[in-house]
TORPA-4810 file (N, C-alpha, C, O; in nm, 3 decimals):
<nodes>
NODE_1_-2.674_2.890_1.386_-2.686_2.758_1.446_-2.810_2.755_1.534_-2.819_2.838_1.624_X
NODE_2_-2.898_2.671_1.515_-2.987_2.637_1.632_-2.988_2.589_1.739_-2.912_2.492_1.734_X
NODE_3_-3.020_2.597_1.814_-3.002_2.561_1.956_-3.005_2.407_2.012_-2.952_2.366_2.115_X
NODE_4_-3.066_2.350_1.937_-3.061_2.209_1.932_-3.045_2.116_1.837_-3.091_2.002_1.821_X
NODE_5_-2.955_2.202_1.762_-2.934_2.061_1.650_-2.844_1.964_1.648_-2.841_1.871_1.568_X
NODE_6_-2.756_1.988_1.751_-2.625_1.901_1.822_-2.508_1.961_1.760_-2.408_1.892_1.780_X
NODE_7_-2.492_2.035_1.710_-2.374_2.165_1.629_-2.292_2.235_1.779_-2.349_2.290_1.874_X
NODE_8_-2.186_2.217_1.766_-2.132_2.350_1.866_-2.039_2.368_1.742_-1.995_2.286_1.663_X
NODE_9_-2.021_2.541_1.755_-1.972_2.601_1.644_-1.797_2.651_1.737_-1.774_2.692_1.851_X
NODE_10_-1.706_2.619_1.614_-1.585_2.622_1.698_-1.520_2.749_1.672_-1.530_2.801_1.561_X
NODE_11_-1.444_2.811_1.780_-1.377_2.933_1.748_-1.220_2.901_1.703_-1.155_2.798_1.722_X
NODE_12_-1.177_3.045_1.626_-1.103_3.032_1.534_-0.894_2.905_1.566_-0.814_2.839_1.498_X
NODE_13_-0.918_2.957_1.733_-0.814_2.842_1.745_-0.819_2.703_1.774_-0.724_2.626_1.787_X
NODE_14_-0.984_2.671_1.786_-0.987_2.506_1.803_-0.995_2.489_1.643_-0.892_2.440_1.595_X
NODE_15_-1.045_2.505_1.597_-0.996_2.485_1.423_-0.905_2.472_1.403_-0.884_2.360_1.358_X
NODE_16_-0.777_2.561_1.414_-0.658_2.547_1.382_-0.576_2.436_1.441_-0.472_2.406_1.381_X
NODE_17_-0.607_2.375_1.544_-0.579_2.284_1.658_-0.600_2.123_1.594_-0.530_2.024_1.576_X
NODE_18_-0.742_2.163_1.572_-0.811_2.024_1.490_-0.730_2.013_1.360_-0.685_1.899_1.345_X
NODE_19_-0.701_2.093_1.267_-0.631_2.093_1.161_-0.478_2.005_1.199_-0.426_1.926_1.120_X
NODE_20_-0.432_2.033_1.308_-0.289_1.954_1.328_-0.311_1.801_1.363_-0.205_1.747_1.392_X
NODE_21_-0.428_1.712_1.368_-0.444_1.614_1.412_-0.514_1.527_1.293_-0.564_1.416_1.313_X
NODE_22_-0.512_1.582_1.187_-0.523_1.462_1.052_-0.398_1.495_0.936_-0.316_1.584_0.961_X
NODE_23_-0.393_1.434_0.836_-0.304_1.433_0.771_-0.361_1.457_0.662_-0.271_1.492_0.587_X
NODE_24_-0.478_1.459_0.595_-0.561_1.463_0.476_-0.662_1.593_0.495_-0.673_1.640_0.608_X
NODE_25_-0.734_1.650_0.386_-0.808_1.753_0.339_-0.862_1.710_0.218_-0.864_1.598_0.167_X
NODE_26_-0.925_1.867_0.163_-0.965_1.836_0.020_-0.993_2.009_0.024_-1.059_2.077_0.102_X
NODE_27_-0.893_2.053_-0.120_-0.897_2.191_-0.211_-1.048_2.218_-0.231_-1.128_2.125_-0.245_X
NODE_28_-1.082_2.341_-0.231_-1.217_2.376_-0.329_-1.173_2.491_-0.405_-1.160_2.605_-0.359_X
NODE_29_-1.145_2.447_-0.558_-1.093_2.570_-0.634_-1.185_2.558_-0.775_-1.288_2.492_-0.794_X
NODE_30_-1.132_2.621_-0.840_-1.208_2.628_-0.960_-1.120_2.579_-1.115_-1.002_2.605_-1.139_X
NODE_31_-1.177_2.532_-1.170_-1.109_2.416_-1.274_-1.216_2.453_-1.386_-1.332_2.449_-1.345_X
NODE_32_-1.201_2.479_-1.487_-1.221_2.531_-1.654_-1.422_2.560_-1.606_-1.516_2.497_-1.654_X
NODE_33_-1.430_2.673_-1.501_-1.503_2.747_-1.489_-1.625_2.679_-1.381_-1.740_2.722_-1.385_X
NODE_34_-1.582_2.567_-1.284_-1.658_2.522_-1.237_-1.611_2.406_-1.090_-1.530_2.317_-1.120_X
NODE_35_-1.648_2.409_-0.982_-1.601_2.415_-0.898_-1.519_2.273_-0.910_-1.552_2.195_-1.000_X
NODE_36_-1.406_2.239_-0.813_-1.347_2.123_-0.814_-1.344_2.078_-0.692_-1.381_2.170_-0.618_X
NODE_37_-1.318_1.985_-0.633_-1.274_1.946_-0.503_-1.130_1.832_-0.516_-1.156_1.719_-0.558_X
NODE_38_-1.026_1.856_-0.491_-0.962_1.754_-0.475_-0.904_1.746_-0.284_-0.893_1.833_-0.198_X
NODE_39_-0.874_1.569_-0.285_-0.814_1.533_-0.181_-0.641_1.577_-0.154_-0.569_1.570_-0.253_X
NODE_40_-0.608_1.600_-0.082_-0.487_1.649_-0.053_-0.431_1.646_0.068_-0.499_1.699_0.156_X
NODE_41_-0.250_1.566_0.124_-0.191_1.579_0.222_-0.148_1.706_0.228_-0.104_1.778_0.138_X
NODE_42_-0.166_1.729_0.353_-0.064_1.863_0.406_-0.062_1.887_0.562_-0.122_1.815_0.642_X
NODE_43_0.003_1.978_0.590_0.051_2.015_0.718_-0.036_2.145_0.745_-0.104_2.205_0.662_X
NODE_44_-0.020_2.172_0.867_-0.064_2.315_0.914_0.083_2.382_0.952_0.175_2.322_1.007_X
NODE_45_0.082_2.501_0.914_0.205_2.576_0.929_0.210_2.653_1.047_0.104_2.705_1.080_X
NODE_46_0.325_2.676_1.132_0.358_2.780_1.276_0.217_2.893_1.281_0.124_2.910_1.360_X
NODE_47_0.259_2.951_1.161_0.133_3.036_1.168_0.004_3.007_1.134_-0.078_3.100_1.134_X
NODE_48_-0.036_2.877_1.099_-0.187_2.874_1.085_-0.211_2.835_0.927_-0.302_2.757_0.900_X
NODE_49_-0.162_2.867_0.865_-0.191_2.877_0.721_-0.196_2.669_0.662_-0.204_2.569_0.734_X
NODE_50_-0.193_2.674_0.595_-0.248_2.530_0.524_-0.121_2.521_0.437_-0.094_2.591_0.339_X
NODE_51_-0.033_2.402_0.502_0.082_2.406_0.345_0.034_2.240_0.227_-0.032_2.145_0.267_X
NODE_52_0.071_2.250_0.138_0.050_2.173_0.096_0.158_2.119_-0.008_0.232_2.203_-0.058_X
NODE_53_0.172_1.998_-0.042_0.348_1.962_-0.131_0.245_1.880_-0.224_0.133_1.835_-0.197_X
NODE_54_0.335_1.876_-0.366_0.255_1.880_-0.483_0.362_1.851_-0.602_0.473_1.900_-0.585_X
NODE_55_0.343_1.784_-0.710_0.427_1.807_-0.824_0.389_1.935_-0.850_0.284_1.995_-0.824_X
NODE_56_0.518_1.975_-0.919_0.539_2.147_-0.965_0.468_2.155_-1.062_0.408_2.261_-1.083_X
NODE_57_0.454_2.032_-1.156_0.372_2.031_-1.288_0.251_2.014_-1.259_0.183_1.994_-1.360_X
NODE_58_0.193_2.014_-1.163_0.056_1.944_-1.139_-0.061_2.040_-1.203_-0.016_2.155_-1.209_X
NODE_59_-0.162_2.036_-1.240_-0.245_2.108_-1.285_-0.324_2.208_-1.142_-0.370_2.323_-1.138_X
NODE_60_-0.313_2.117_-1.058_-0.337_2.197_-0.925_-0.296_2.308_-0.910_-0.371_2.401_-0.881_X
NODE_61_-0.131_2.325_-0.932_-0.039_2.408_-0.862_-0.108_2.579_-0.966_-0.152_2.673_-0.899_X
NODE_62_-0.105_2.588_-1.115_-0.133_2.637_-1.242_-0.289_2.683_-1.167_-0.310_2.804_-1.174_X
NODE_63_-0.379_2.615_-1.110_-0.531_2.646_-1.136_-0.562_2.751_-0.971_-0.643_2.843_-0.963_X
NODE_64_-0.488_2.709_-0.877_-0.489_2.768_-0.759_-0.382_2.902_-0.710_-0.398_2.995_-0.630_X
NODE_65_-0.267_2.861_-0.802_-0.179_3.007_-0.742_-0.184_3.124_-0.733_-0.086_3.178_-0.785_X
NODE_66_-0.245_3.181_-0.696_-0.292_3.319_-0.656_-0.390_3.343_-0.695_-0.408_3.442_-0.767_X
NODE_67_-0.525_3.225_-0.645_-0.681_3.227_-0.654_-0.714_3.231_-0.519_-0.619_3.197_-0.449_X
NODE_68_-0.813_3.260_-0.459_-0.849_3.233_-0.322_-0.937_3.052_-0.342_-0.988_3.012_-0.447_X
NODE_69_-0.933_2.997_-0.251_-0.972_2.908_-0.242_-1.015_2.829_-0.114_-1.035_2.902_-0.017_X
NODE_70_-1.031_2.721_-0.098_-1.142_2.692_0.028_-1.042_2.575_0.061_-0.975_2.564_-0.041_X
NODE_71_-1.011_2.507_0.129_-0.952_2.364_0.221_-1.084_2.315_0.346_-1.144_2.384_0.428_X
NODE_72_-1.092_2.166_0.315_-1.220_2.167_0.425_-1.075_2.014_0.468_-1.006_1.945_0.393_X
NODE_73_-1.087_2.021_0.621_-1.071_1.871_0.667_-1.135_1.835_0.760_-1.197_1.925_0.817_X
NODE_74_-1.147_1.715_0.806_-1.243_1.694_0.900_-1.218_1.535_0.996_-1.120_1.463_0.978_X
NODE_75_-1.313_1.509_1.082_-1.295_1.374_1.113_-1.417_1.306_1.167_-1.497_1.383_1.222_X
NODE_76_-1.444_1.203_1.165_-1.596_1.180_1.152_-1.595_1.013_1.187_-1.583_0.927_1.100_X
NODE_77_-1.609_0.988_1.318_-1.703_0.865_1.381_-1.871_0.789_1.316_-1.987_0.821_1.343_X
NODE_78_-1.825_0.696_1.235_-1.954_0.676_1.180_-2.041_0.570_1.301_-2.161_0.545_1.287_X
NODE_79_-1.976_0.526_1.395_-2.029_0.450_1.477_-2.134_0.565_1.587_-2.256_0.577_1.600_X
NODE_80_-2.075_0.600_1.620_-2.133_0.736_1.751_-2.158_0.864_1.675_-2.200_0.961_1.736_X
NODE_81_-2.132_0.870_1.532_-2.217_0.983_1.476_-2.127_1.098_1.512_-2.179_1.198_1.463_X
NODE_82_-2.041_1.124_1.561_-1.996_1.247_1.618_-1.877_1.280_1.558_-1.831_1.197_1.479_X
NODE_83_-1.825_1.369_1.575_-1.720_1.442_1.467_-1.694_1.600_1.400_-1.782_1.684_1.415_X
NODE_84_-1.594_1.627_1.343_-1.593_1.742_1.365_-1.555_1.790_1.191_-1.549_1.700_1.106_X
NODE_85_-1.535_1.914_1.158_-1.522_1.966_1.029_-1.480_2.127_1.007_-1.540_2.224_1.053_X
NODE_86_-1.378_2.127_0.939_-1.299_2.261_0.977_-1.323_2.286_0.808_-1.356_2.193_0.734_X
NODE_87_-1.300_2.428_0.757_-1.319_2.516_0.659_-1.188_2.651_0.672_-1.178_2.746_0.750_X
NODE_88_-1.108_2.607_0.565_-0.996_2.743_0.565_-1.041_2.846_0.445_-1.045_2.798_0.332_X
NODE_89_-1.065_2.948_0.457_-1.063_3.004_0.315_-0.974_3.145_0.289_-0.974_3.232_0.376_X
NODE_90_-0.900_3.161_0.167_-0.770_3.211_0.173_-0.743_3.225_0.022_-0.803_3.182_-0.076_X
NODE_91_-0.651_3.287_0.034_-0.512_3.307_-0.103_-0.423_3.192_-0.104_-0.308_3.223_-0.075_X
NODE_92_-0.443_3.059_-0.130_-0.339_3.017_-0.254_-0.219_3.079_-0.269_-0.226_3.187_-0.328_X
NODE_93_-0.095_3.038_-0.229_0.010_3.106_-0.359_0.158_3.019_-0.326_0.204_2.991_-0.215_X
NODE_94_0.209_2.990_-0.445_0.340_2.928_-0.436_0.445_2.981_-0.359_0.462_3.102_-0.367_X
NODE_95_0.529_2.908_-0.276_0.613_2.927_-0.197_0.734_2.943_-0.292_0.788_2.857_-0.361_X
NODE_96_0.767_3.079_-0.278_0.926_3.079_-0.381_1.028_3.127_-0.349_1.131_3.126_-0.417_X
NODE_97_1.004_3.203_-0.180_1.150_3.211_-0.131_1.233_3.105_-0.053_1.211_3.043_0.052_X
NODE_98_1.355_3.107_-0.158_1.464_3.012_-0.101_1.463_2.961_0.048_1.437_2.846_0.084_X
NODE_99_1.494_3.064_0.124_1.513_3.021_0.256_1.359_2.954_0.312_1.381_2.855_0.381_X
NODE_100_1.242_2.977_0.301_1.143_2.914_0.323_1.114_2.766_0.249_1.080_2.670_0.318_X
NODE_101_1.129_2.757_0.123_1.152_2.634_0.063_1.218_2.535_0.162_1.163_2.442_0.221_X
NODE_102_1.338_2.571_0.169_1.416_2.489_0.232_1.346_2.474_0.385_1.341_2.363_0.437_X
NODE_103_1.300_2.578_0.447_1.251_2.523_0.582_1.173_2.415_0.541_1.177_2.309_0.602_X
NODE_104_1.106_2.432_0.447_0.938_2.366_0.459_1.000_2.195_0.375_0.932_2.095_0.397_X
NODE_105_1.124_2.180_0.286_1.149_2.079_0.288_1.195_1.952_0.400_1.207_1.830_0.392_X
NODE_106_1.218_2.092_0.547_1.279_2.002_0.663_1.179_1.983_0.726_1.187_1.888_0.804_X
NODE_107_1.041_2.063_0.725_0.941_2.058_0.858_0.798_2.037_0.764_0.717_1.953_0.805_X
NODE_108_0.771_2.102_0.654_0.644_2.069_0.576_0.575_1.931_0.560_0.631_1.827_0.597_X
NODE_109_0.481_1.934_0.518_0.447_1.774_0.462_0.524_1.724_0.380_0.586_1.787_0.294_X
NODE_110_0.529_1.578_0.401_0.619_1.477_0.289_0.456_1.472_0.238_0.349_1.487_0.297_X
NODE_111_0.489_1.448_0.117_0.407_1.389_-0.015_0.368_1.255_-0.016_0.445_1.165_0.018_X
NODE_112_0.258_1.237_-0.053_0.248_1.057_-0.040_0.268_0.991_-0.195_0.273_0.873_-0.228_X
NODE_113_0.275_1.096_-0.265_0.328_1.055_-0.411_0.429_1.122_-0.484_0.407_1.156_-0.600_X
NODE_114_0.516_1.140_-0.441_0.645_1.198_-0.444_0.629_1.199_-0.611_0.565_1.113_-0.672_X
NODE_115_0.705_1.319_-0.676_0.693_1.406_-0.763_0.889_1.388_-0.801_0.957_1.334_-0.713_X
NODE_116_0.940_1.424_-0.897_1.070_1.473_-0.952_1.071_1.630_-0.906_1.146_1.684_-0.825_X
NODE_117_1.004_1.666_-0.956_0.988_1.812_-0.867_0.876_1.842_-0.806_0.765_1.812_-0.852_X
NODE_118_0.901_1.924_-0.658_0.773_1.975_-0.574_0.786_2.077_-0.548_0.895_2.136_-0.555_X
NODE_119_0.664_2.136_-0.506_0.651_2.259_-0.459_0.569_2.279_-0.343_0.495_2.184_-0.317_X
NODE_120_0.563_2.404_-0.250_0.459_2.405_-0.163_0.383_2.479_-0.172_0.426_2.588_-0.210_X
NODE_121_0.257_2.471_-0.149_0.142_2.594_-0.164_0.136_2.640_-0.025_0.185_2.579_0.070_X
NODE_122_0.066_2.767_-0.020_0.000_2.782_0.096_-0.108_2.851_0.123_-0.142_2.942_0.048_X
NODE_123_-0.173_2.823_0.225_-0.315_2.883_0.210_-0.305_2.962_0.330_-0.263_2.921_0.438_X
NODE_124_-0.349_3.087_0.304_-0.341_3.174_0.442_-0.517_3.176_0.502_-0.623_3.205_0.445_X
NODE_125_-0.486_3.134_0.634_-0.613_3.143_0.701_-0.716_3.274_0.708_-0.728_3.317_0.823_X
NODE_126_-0.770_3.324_0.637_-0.836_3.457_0.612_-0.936_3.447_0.660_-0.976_3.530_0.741_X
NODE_127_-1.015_3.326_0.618_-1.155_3.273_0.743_-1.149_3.153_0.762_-1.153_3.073_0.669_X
NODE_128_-1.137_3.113_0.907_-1.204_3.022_0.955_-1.268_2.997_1.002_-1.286_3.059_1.107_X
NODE_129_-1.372_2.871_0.966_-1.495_2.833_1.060_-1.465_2.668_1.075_-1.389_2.595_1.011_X
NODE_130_-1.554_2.642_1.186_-1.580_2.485_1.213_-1.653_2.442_1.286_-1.674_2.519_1.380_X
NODE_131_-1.711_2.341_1.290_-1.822_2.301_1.411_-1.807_2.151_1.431_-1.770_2.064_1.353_X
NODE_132_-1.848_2.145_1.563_-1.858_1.991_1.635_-1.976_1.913_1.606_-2.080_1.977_1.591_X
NODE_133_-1.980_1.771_1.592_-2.102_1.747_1.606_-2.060_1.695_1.785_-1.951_1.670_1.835_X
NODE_134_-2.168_1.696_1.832_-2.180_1.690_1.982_-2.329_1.619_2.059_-2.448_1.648_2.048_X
NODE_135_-2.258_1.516_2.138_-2.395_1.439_2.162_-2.351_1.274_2.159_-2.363_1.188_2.247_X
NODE_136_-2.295_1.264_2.019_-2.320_1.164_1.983_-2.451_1.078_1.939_-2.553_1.148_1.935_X
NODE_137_-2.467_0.970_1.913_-2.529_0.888_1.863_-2.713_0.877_1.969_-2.740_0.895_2.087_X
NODE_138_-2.784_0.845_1.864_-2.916_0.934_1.925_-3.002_0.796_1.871_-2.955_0.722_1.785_X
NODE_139_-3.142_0.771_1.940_-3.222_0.705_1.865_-3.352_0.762_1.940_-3.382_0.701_2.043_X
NODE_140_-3.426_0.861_1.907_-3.506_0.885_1.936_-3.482_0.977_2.060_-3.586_0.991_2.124_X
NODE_141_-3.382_1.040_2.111_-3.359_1.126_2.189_-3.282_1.031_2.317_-3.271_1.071_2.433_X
NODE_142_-3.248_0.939_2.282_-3.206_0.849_2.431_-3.026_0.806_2.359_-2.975_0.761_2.257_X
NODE_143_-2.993_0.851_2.478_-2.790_0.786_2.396_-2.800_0.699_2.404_-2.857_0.630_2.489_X
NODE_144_-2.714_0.663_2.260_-2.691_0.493_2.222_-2.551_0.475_2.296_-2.488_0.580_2.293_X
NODE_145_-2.470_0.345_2.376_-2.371_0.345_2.377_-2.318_0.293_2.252_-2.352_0.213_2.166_X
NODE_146_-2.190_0.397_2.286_-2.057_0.339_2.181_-2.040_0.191_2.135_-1.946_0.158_2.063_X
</nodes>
């Protein structure tokens, strides 16, 4: 990071923090040999990890389960320019013990397109990064108000 590019770079628990305060993301996995991005609801889990609820059939569930893969979410002021952007990267893998299922049906994300059958993924936090934009809104070096 440079010293003045308006970046503050966030450590690993304001990331995780920021992650509990949107409801949306987007996957970065790999799909018939070439990168994908999809949008996706989910929760952040007790421990940090990324859950996510899904039809069981989904082509998602098949292309990510036990791939490592990337989750970016973020939030972003287009008026004042300022905003922030988190990066999980991790193992993927289907949730298949019983007693966890069932937690994550009482406390996990609800689905915004509910499925006949679901499942949950999860992404374990292996690296995280994130950075602020900071400053806000600029025109020539002088703050704009909000």
């Amino acid at each position: 990071m440079y010293a003045n590019d308006g970046f503050r770079e966030l450590d690993r628990q304001e990331c995780l923090d920021l992650l509990a305060t949107v409801p949306v993301g987007r996957i970065v996995y790999t799909r018939q040999a070439l990168p994908a991005v999809l949008p996706v609801d989910f929760r952040r889990d007790r421990d940090g990890a990324v859950l996510v609820r899904t039809s069981a059939s989904s082509e998602l569930v098949s292309a990510i389960d036990g791939a490592v893969v990337a989750f970016e979410a973020d939030e972003v002021d287009a008026v004042t320019h300022s905003g922030w952007s988190v990066v999980v990267m991790g193992a993927a893998t289907l949730v298949t013990d019983p007693a966890e299922h069932a937690r994550l049906l009482r406390t996990g994300p609800r689905s915004w397109a509910p499925a006949p059958q679901e499942v949950f993924v999860r992404i374990d936090p292996e690296l995280v990064t994130g950075r602020e934009l900071v400053g806000g809104r600029t025109l020539y070096g002088v703050h704009l108000p909000s």
